[in-house]
N, C-alpha and C positions, 0 to 999 in steps of 0.2 A: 504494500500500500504506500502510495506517493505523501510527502508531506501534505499537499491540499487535500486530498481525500480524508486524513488522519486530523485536519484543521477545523474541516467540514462535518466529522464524526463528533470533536470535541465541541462544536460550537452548537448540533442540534442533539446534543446529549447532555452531557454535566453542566455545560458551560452554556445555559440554552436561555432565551430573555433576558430583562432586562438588568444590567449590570455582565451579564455574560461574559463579552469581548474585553471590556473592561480587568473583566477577573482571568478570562483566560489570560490578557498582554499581561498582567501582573503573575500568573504563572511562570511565563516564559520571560519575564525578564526582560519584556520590551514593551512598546507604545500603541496602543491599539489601533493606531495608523498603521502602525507597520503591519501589524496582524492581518488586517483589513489588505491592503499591498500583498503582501504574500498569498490570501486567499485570491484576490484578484488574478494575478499573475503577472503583476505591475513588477513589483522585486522581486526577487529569490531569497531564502531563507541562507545564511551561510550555515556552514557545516554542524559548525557547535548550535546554532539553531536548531537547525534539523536533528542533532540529536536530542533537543531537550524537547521538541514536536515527537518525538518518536517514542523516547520516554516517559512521556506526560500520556499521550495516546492508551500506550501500553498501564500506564499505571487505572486510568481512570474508565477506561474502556473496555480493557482486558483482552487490547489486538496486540499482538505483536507485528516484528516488523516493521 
């Protein structure tokens, strides 16, 4: 599973309504612009991103991958 799909999991699952995005960028450690960017396909996630998108997935989701 690609970061945006794992983005897209956490944002209409745990991280779902209002305040969501919010809490998810305060997950990962970044700006809920960026989050927003990254789901878009406007930036890319760097790598330590991506592993903290993959991590957080995996913890809160129960995907791996």
């Amino acid at each position: 599973m690609d970061h945006t799909a794992q983005l897209v999991a956490l944002r209409s699952g745990p991280y779902r309504g209002r305040g969501g995005a919010a809490a998810l960028a305060a997950a990962l450690g970044v700006k809920p612009e960026t989050v927003k960017a990254w789901r878009l396909g406007i930036r890319q996630p760097s790598y330590d991103s991506r592993q903290r998108i993959a991590a957080l997935h995996a913890e809160k989701c129960g995907g791996g991958s």
